[in-house]
C-alpha positions in Angstrom: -180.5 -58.1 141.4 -181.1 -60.6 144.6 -178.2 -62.7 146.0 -179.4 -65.8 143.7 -179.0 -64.3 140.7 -175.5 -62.6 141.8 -174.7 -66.1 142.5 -175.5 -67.7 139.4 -173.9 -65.2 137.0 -171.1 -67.7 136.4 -173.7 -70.3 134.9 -174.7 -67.8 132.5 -170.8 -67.1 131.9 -170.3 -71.0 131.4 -173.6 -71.7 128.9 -172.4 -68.3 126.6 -168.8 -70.1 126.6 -170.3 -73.4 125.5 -172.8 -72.4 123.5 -174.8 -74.7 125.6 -176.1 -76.2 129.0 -173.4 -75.6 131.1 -174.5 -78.7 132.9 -176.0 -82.0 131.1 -175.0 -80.3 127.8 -175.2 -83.6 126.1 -178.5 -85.6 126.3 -180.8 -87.7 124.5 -184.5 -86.8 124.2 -187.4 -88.9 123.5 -191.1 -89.0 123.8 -192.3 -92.1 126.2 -195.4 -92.3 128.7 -195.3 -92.1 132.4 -197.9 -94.6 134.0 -199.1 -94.2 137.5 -199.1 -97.2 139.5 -199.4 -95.5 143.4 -202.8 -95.6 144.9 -205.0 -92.2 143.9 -204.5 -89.9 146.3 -201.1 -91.3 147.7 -198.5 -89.3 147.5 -197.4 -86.9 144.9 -199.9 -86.2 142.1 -198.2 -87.4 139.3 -201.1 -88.9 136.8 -200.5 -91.1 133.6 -199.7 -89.5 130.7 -197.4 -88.5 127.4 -193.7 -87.2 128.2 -191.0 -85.4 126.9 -188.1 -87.3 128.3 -184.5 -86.9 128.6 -181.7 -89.0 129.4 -177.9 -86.8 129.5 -174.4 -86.6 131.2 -173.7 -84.1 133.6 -170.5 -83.3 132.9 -170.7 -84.2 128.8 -167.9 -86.5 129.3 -167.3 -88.4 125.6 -167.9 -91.5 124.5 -168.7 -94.1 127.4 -166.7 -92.5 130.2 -167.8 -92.0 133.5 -170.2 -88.8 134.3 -173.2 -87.6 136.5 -176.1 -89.1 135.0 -179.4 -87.2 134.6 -183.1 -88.3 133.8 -185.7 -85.4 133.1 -189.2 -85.9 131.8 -191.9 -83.1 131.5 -195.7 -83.7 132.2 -198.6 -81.6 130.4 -200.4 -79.1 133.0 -203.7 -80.5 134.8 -206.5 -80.6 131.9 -208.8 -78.9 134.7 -206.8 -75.8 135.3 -206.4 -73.1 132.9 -202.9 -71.1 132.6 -200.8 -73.8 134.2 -197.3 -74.7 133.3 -196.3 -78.0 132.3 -194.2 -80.1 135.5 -190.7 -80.8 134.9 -188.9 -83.4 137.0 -185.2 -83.4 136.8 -183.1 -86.2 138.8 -179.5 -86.9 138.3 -177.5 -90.0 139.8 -176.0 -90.5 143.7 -174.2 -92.2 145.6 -175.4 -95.8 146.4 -178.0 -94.8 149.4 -178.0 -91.1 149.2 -180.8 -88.8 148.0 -178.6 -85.8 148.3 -174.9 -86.7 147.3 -174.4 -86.2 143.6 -171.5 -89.0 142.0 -170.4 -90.4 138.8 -171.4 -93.5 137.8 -169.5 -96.0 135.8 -172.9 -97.7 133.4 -176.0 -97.1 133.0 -177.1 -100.2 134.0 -178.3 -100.4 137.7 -178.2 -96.5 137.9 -180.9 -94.7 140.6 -181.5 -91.4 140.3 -182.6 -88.6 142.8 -184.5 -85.4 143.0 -182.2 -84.7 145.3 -184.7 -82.2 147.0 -187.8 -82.9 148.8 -191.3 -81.9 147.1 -193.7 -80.2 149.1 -196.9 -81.2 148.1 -199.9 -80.1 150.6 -197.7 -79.7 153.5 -195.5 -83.2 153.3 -192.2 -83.5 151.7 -192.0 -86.3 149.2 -188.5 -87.3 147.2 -188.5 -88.7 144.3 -186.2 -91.5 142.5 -185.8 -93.8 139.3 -184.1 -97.0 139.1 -183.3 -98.0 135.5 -185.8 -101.3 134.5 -184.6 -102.3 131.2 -181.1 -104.4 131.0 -178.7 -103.3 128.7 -176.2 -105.5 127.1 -173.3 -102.6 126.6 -171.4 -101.2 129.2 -170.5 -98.0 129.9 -171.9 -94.7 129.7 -172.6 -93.9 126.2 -175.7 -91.6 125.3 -175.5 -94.0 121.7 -176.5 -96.9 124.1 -179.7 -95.0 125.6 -180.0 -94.0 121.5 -179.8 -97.2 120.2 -182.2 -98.8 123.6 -184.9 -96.0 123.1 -184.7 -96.7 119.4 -185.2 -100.4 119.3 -187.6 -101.7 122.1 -187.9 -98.6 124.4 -186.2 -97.3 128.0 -187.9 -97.8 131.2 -187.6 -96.7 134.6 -189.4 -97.6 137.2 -190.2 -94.0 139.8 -191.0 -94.5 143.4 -191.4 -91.8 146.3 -190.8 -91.3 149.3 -192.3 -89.3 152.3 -189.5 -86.8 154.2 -187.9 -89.7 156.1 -189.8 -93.2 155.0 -189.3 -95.7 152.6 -189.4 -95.7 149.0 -192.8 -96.9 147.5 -194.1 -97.2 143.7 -195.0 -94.1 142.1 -195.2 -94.7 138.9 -192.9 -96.0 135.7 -191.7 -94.2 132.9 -191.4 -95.5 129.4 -189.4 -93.6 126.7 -190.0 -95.3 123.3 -189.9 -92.7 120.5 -186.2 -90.5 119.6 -187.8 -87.1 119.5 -186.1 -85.3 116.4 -186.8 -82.0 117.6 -183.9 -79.6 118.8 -182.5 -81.4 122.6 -182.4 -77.8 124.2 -185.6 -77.9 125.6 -185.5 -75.9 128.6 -186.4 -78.4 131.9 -186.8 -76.5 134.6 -188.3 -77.4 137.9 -188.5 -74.1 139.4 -190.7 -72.3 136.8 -192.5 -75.2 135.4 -194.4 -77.5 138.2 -197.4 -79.0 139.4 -199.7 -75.2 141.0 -199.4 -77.5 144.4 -195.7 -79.0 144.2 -193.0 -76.8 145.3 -189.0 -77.4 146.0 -187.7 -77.6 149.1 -185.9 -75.8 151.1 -187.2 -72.8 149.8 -183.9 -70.9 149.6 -182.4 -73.6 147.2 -185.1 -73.8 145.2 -184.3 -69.9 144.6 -180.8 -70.8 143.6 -182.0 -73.5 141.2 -184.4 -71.1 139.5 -181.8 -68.4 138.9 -179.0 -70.8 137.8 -181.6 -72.0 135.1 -182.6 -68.6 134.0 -179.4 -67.8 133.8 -178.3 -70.6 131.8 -181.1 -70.3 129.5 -179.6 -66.5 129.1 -176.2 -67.5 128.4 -177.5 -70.0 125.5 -180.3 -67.9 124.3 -182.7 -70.3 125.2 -186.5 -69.8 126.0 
């Protein structure tokens, strides 16, 4: 047993306790469509297609309260290559500025979310981010007002990129627009399921990350 998954044995503790994620338990998951609107060839090689998405809380905090926000959408593998994984992208909400520092927010309204580590993607580091498009009329932090959004005219977020220290430039946006109805503990997980060319960075982290989601799939006998 390596160092990682010593380290993550508490996650698995947490998810068996909850019967659950131990973090984003709560979430609400949707099928929407991720159009690219970067240049071919710039960037990360995120193409337009159909998505599993999912908006959640962090923390599962009820009602509207404050929480970590996290957005989540998986991408089918390449059509060219055989034996590929799907891509999972998982980002959850900083502070105002920050790619790295995770913090509450108070709505979902104006929300941005990070990656909140780089993707290496033929030797350059590219971060990702969503800003929230569509303007909601209720405040707060209620998964029934992503429900309710995704159910009547849709969710979008508009994606960008950015290189290892550059600006922020259009990647693509995402559109959820049908309530899947399906079980919400699909397992997202970033580590195990990527692009065969994307990796996380730094490499040591990404380790980490990988055993705390095995492990929480363990604790909540999840595939």
């Amino acid at each position: 047993m390596g160092t990682s998954d010593i380290a993550a044995l508490p996650v698995r503790l947490g998810a068996a306790l909850r019967g659950r994620r131990l973090f984003h338990p709560s979430g609400v998951r949707a099928e929407g469509l991720l159009e690219r609107v970067a240049p071919d060839g710039e960037g990360l090689p995120m193409e337009s297609c159909d998505v599993i998405g999912r908006v959640s809380k962090g923390v599962g905090s009820p009602g509207s309260l404050p929480d970590v926000a996290g957005l989540a959408w998986r991408m089918p593998p390449p059509q060219d290559l055989h034996g590929c994984t799907p891509w999972d992208v998982l980002l959850a909400s900083t502070l105002a500025g920050s790619r790295v520092a995770l913090a509450p927010i108070l709505g979902w309204q104006g929300a941005t979310f990070s990656s909140l580590m780089p993707l290496q993607y033929r030797g350059a580091a590219w971060w990702v981010r969503a800003k929230l498009a569509t303007p909601l009329e209720s405040g707060g932090l209620s998964l029934q007002t992503v429900r309710d959004q995704i159910d009547s005219d849709g969710m979008v977020f508009d994606i960008d990129q950015a290189p290892r220290s550059g600006q922020f430039q259009p990647l693509a946006r995402l559109t959820l627009r049908h309530l899947d109805p399906s079980s919400d503990d699909i397992a997202f997980d970033p580590t195990m399921h990527s692009d065969p060319d994307v990796t996380l960075l730094p490499r040591w982290l990404g380790e980490f990350r990988r055993a705390a989601y095995r492990r929480s799939r363990e604790g909540r006998d999840a595939q």
